[in-house]
N, C-alpha and C positions, 0 to 999 in steps of 0.2 A: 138476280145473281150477277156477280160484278164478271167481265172476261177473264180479270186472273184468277178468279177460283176455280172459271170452269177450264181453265187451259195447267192450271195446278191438277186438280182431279184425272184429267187427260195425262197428264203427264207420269202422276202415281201410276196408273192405271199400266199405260204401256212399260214402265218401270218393271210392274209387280210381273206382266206374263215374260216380259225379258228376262227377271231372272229365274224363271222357271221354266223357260222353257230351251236355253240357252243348255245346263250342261246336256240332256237329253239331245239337243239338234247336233249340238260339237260330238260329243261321241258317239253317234250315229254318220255322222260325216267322218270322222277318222277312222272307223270301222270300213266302210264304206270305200274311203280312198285305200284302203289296205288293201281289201279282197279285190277291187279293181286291178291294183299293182301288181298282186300274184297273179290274177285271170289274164293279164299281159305277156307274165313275163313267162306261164304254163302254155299261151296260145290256147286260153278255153274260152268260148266265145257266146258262152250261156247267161241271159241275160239275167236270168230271177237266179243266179248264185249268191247276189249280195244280200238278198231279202231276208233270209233264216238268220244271220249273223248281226244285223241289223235290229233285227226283231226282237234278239236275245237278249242284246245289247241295252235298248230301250226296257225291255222286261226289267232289267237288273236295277237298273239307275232310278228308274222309276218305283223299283222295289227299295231301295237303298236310300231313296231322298224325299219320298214321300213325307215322313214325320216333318221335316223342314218346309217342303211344299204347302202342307197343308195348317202349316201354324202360320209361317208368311201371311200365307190368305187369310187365313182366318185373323189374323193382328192388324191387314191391311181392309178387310171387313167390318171389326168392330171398329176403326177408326173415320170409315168413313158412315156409319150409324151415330157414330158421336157429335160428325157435323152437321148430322139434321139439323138439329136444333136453329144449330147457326142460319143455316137458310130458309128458315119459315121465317125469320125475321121483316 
């Protein structure tokens, strides 16, 4: 196998979890700096207040984006079964 196939396939590869794991991290982080903001500016100094809001957060998106997530993968899976072939060459 040549270096740029296997530095293409690396590159797919970190590609494909970027963009799925990208809106789940962002709205977990904007959630996040929100309930921080308010526990600031309430003077509440409870560590695990962001956890349950965060948690819900990820539930949702993950429930909302799944169908996409999982054809992604699965489009970026049969393609890379397709280039077996190519590298038993």
């Amino acid at each position: 196998m040549e270096t740029g196939v296997i530095n293409e396939l690396m590159r797919g590869a970190i590609q494909q979890v970027i963009m799925m794991i990208a809106p789940v991290l962002g709205l977990a982080l904007i959630v996040g700096l929100i309930v921080a903001i308010l526990q600031a500016v309430m003077s509440i100094q409870e560590q695990t207040l962001t956890f349950l809001p965060k948690f819900l957060v990820i539930m949702i998106v993950i429930a909302l984006l799944s169908g996409f997530m999982f054809s992604s993968l699965g489009q970026y899976t049969v393609r890379l079964f397709e280039m077996i072939p190519e590298f038993a060459k």
